[in-house]
Structures are given as C-alpha cells and as structure tokens.
C-alpha positions in Angstrom: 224.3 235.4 23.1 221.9 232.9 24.9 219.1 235.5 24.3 219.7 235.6 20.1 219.2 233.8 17.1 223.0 232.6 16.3 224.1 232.8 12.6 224.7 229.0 12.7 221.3 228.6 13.9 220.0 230.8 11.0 221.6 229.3 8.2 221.0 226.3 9.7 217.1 226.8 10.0 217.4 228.5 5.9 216.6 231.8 7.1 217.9 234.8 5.0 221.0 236.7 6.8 221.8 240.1 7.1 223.8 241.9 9.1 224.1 238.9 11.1 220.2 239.1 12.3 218.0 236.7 10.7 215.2 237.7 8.8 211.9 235.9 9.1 211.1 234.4 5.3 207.4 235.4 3.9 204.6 232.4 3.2 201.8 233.6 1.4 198.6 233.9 3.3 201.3 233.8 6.9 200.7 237.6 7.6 200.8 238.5 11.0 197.5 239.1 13.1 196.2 242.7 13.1 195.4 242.3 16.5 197.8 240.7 18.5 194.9 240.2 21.6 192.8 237.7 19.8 194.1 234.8 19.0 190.8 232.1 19.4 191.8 231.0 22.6 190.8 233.0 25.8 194.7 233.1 27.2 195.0 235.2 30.2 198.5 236.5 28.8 198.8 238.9 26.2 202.4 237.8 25.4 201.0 234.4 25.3 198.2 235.4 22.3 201.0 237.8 20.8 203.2 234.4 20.1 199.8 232.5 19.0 199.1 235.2 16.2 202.9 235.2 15.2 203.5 231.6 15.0 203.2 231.1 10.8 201.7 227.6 10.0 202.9 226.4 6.6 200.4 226.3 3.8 200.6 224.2 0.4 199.3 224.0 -3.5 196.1 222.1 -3.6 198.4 219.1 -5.5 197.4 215.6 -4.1 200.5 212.7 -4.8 198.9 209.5 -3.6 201.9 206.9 -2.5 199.8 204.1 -4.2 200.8 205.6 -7.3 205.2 205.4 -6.7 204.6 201.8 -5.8 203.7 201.6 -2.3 201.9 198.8 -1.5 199.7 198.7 1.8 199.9 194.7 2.4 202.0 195.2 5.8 204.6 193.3 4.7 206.3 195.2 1.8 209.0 197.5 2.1 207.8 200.8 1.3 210.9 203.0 1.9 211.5 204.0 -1.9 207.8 204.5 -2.6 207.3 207.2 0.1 210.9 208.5 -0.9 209.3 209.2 -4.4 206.2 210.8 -3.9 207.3 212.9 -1.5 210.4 213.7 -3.8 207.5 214.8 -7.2 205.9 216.7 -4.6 208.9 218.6 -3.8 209.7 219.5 -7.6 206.3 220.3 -8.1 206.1 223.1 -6.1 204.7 221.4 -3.0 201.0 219.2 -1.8 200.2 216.5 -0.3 201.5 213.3 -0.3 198.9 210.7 0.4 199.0 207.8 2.5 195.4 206.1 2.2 194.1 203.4 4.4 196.1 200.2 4.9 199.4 199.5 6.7 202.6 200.3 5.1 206.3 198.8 6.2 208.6 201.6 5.7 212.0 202.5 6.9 212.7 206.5 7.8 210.5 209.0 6.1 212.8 212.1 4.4 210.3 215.3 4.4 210.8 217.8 2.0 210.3 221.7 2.3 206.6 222.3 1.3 205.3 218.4 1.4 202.8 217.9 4.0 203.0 213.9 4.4 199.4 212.9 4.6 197.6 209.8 6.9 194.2 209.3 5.7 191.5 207.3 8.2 192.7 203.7 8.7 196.4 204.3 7.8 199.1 203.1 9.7 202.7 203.2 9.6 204.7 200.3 10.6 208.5 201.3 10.2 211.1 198.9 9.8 213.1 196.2 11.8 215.5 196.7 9.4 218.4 199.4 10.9 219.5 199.8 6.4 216.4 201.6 6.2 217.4 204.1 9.1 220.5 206.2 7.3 222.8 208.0 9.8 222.0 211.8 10.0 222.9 214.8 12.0 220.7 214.3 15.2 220.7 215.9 19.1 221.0 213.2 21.5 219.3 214.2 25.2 221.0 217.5 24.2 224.3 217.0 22.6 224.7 217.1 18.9 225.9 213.7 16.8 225.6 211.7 13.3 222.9 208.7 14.9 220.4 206.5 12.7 217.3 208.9 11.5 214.3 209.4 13.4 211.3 207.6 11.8 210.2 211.0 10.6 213.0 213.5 9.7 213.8 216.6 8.2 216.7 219.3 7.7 216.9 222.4 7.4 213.2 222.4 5.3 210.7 224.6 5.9 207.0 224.6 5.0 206.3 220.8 6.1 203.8 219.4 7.6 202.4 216.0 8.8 199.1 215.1 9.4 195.9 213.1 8.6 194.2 210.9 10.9 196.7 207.7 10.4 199.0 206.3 13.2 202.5 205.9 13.3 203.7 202.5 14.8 207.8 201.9 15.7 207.2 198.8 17.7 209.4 196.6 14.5 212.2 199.0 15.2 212.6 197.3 18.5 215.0 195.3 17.1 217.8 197.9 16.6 216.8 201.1 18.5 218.1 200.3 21.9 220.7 202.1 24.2 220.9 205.1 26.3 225.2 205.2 26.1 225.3 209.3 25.9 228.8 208.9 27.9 229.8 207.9 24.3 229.5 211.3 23.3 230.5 213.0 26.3 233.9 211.2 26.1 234.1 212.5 22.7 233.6 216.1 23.6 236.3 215.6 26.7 238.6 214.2 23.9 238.3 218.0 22.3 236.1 216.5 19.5 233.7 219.4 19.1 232.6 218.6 15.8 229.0 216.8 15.7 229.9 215.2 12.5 232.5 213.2 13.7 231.0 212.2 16.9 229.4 209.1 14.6 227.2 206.3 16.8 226.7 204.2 14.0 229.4 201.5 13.7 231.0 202.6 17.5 229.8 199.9 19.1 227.9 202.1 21.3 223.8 202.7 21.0 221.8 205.6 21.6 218.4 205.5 20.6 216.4 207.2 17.7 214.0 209.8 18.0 210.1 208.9 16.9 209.7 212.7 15.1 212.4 215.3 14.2 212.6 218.2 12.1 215.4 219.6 12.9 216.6 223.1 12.1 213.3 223.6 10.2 211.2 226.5 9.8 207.4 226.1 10.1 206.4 222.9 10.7 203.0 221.3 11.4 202.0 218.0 13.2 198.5 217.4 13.8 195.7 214.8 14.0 197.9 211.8 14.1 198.5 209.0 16.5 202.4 208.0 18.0 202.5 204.1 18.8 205.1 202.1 20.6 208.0 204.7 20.6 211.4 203.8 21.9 212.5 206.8 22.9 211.4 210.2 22.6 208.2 210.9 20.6 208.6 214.3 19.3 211.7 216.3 19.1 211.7 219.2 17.0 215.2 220.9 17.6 216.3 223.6 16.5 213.2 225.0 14.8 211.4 227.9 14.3 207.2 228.4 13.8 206.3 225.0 15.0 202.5 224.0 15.6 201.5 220.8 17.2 197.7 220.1 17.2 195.4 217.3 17.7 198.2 214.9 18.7 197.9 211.6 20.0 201.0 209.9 21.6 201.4 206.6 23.5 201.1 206.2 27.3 202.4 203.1 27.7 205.3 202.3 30.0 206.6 199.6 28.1 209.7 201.8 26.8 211.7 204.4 29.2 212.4 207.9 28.3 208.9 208.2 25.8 208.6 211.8 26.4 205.8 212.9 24.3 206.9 216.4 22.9 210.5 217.3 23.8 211.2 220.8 21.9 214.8 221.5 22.2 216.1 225.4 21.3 213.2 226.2 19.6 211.5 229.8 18.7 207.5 229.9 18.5 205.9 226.9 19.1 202.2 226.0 19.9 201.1 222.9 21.0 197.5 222.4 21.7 194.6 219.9 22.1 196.8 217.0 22.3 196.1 213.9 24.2 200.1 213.5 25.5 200.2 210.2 27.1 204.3 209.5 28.2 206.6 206.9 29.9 208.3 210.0 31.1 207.5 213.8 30.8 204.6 215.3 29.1 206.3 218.2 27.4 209.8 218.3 28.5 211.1 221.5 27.0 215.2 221.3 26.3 217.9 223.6 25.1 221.2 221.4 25.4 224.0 219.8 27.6 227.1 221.0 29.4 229.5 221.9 27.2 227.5 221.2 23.9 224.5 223.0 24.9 227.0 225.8 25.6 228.8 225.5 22.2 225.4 225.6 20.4 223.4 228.3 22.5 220.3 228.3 21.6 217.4 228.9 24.1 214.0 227.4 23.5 211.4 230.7 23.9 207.8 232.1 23.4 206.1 228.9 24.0 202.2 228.2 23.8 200.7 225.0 25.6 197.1 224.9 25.7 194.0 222.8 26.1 196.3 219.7 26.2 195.5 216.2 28.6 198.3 215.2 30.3 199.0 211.6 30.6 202.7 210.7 31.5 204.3 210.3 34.2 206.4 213.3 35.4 206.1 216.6 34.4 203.1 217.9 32.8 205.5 220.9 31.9 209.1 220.0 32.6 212.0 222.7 32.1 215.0 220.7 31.7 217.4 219.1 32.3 218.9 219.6 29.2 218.8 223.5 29.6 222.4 225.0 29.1 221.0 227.4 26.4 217.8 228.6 28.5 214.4 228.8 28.5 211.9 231.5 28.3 208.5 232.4 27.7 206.8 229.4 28.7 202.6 229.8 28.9 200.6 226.9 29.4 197.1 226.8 29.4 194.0 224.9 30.7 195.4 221.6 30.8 194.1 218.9 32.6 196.1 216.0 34.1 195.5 212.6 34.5 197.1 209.3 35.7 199.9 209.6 37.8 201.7 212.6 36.8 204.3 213.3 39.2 204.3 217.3 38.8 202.6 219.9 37.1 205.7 222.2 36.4 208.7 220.4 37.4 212.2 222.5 36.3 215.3 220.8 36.6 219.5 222.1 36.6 222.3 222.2 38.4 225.6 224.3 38.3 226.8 221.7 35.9 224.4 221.9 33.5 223.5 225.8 34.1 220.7 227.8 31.9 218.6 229.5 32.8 214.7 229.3 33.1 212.6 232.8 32.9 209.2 233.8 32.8 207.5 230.2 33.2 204.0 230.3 33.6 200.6 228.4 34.3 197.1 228.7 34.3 193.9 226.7 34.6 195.5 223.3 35.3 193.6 220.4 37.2 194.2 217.5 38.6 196.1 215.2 41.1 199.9 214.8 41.6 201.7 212.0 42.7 204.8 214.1 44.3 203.9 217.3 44.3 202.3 220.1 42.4 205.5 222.3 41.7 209.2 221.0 41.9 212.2 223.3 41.2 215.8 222.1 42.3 218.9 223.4 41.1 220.7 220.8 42.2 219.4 217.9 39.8 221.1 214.6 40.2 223.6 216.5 42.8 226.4 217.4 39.3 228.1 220.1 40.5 230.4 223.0 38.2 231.0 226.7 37.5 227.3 227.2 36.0 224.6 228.3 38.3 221.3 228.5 36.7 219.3 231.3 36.2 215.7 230.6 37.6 212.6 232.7 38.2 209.9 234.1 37.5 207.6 231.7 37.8 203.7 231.8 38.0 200.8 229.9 38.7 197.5 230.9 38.6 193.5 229.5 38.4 194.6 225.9 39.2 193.9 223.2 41.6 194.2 219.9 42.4 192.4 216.9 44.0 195.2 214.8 45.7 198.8 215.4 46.1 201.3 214.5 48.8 202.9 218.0 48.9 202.1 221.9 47.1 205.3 222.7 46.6 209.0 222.0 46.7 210.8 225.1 45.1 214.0 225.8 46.3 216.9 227.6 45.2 220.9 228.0 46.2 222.2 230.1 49.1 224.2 231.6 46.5 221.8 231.7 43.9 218.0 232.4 44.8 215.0 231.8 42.4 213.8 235.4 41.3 210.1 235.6 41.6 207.4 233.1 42.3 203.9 234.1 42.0 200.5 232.3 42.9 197.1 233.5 42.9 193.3 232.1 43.0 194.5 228.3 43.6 192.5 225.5 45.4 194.8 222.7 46.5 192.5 220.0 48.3 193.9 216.0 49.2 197.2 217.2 50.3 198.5 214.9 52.5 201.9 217.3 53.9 200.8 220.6 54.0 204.1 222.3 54.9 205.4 223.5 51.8 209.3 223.2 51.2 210.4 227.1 49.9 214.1 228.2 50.5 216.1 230.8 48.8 213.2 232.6 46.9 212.5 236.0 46.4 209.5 238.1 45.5 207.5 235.0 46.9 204.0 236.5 46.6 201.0 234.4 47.3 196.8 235.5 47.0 193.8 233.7 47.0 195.8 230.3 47.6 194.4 227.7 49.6 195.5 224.3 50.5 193.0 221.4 51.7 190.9 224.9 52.3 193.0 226.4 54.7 194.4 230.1 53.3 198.3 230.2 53.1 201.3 232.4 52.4 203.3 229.7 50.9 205.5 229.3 54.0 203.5 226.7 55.9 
C-alpha cells in the first residue's frame, strides 16, 4: 500500500472514487502537456519534466472581491478575521476569483481558503495575524507527522481544491508569539500508546500540553498554488502542505532568521506532484524537508510523498538544502532537484534521515546542478537517526548526484547504511568538490556505489578515499 493513493486519502483530498482508484478531477485549461520533454526548464530528467507538465496549477474566473469592501480595515490594529472570512466566503459562492488584499497592514486571526479563491496580497500588503489564540479555531492538523485536532495554521484549508495564494504582500506571525509555543509531540505519542488511534480525539487545545501551529497548510487539497509572497517571523514550520495533490510553490520568500527553532521553510508531508521553484528559502532549520509521517501514525496513514520538482531555488537555512525525513514512515520517491544554489551555513545538500523505528523508505532521490559550501558535509544518509531502534528498517537507495560542486566543506560524504540493510545504489558523476578539509569519505554498506568524473579539492576519486 505505501506505493498507492489510499481511499482515505482520496476522499479525503475530494477526488472522485472508483473502484477504489482515484480519479484525477478535470480544470479547464489543466490538460496535460503534449510533450511530456519540454517543460521550460532545461531538467536533465525526463521523469523530472514528465511530473512538471503533469502538475495542474489551479485557474479562476476573472471576479476581483476586494476585502476593503466586507469591512476590513488596513489600520494595523483592527481585527480583520470576519472581513477576510467574508470575502473569501462571496468568492466561494460566486463561482470562484480573487479575493483582494490591497496595500496596508491588516490584523487578522486564521485565514479559512475556499475551493477556487486565490487569496490575493497586492504590493505593500502585509498580514499581521493575531495574538489572540480565539482567532486560531482547533482543526484537524499533522503534528511533525502524526495526525491531531491543534489551533489552525495562519493559512488553512481542507479538503479544497482550486486555491491559491499569492500577490506580492507578506505574511507576518510574530503577534502569535504569544500563544504558539511548545514542541510536547510525547502528548500525542502517549495517546497513540493508550490505543487512541483516532486523530480527532487526540485534541491539544485545552490539554495542557502545546504544540505549535503551522505558518501555511492546505491539507488534503488538490491543486494548490503559493507564489510571490513573503513568510515573516514564523514559529514553527512555514509551509506544510500535507496530504495534497498538484501543488506549485513559486517565487516564495520565507524568513531566515534563527530567532524561532524548527522554521523549516517548505515541509511537504505525503504529497503527490509538487513543484517548487525560484524561491528564496531562507530556514532556522531545513530548507525543504520533505515528510510522510511517524511510527505508528505515519504507518496507520500511509501515504508517501512522490514525483517531486525542486528547481532554480536559493537555499538559505541551516541543514538540509533537500532533507528526506525524519518523518518518513510512509516513504519517499521521486525526488529531482535542480540548479540550486546554497548559501549561508547550510549543513548538507541532501541530508536523509530514519531509523528502524521510524522505517520508510527513500527511492530514486536525485540532484543536479547544486553549488555552494557546506558546513558538515555535502551528502549525509544514516539510518540510524537519533540511535531509536524497532522492527522497521528503511528502505534507502538510489540516490544520485550529478553537475555539482562546492567551495568549502569539512567532509564529501557520509552515507552509510546497516550491515543488515545496505543503501541500494549511489551514483555521482561530473562533480568538483574544492575546500574540503577531510577528504576520506565515510561509505559503508552501499551497493552499486558508481563514481565518474568526481573530484575532490582536484584530486580524482572513487568515493572510497
């Protein structure tokens, strides 16, 4: 099952049934490409541009609902929850626009989106949501993997499809300081232990335990666009569509401050066809950190996250540029990334994390084009994160990288499987690795290691030393 589209995950998405396969729903002007080998974008994979073409972006009526007209009032200090609630609600039963948010800053608790209402920021707008948790209703959310009822993400949406966000406006969550705090996930894992298997009743509000809230989250959506905007002061991380299908993310800003822990900029968790591309991600934590569940929950859902686009991106966070994991119980597949280059401190360029707690599996993980300096090392795999142990080995391998280089790094890589359970295939080709301060690379228990046209501080290797 890992490898299919559940039932629970189609109805839950709103895609049409039958037979128990889910069909893909039809958005005029979404037809496939004719040619699945051009996409725009010179990808070196023809899977990679196959996934491109078939990714539908949602399109809408040419209907403009400006918010100034439902009563929101841009004066920074007024409460602007119902306003928004209202014009994107006469959107919705007209058929679908835009809402418009014109410049100005506008208090506002969580933001509902409804299927076919692309949510607006015009030049100068900004966002400033609430210190006041009222405004933030409890709603069915995926905390670092495991499914719960938890105050609503600033931007949320369920089970919608055809929604979009975007504009040139910023989003701020610094006033929700006040209330988003905690990281007490052993809340919910004593839950599950207690047999409670149920998400809905696995309620953080009112438990006296605090997990934080999520910046963006569609969640079991179907096409979905982000683009153009700018992510300010997150607690926690910044965007987390789960469960989705079709999701584009373009032009994104996010914050790179390390104010906040855990600010991962894009965290996509069990998601089918996704592109993300010429984003500035700047990250307390991971760049892209892609997800598909915990333990027992993640197992209980099922879901992998697959066929995955990353291109033309800066990196700006701390860890992972591409991160697999931890939260990977339901798998991952299909990963292409693209002509990214990394700045800062980034700790890792792919960096893929499990354990035989946690198990999963992480196939056919690919990169290309990627420049920059690391502050660990270019490539770390372990399958033995944290050192949890269980009955779950992961499933790594292949992995590829390929065109890339770097300027400084203490180490090349540091891939290593179990002696019971080797990584399956690790490929690199035409990479220049200069400033690398160990050059002994730590590689155990792979196979089908196959290195060409890899150098390190100019000196040709074969991946073993």
């Amino acid at each position: 099952m890992a490898g299919r589209i559940s039932r629970r995950y189609a109805l839950g998405a709103g895609l049409a049934v039958a037979g128990g396969v889910a069909a893909a729903p039809a958005f005029a002007g979404t037809a496939f490409a004719d040619d699945d080998d051009f996409c725009g974008v010179p990808l070196p994979w023809r899977e990679a541009r196959r996934i491109v073409n078939r990714t539908r972006v949602p399109h809408f009526p040419r209907r403009d609902f400006n918010v100034l007209r439902y009563g929101a009032v841009a004066d920074g200090t007024t409460d602007n929850t119902a306003a928004f609630a209202a014009a994107i609600d006469a959107c919705h039963r007209r058929g679908g626009g835009r809402v418009v948010v014109p410049a100005g800053t506008y208090v506002t608790g969580a933001i509902y989106l409804k299927s076919h209402v692309n949510l607006h920021l015009e030049a100068g707008s900004t966002l400033s949501f609430s210190g006041d948790v009222t405004k933030f209703p409890t709603v069915l959310t995926r905390y670092e993997g495991i499914e719960c009822m938890n105050h609503s993400p600033m931007i949320y949406a369920y089970r919608e499809r055809n929604i979009a966000l975007t504009g040139s406006g910023t989003l701020d969550a610094a006033g929700t300081s006040t209330w988003n705090k905690g990281s007490e996930r052993a809340y919910l894992e004593s839950l599950i232990t207690q047999g409670i298997t149920d998400p809905r009743q696995r309620i953080v509000p009112g438990s006296g335990h605090f997990m934080r809230s999520t910046f963006i989250e569609p969640y079991a959506c179907d096409t979905v666009l982000i683009q153009g905007i700018t992510l300010r002061n997150s607690m926690f991380w910044q965007m987390h569509p789960t469960l989705c299908r079709n999701v584009t993310i373009d032009g994104v800003s996010t914050d790179p401050s390390t104010a906040h822990n855990n600010t991962d900029a894009c965290d996509p968790e069990s998601c089918d066809h996704l592109v993300i591309k010429n984003c500035n991600l700047g990250a307390h934590d991971d760049n892209i950190a892609i997800k598909s569940g915990r333990d027992a929950d993640g197992r209980r859902v099922n879901v992998p996250t697959q066929n995955v686009v990353v291109h033309d991106c800066i990196m700006n966070g701390n860890w992972g540029a591409i991160t697999c994991g931890s939260e990977m119980t339901g798998g991952i597949r299909n990963v292409y990334a693209f002509r990214c280059q990394v700045v800062g401190l980034t700790k890792f360029a792919l960096y893929v994390k499990s354990n035989t707690q946690r198990g999963g599996f992480a196939q056919n993980i690919n990169i290309d084009s990627f420049t920059g300096r690391y502050d660990r090392s270019v490539f770390f795999v372990t399958m033995t994160y944290n050192n949890q142990t269980g009955d779950f080995p992961p499933a790594f391998g292949p992995f590829s990288m390929t065109n890339s280089s770097c300027t400084s790094a203490p180490l090349v890589f540091d891939v290593n499987g179990l002696p019971t359970d080797h990584i399956n295939g690790f490929v690199v080709k035409n990479c220049a690795f200069d400033g690398v301060t160990n050059t002994v690379n730590r590689i155990s228990n792979v196979d089908g290691l196959a290195f060409t046209g890899v150098t390190i501080n100019g000196v040709p290797t074969t991946g073993s030393g």
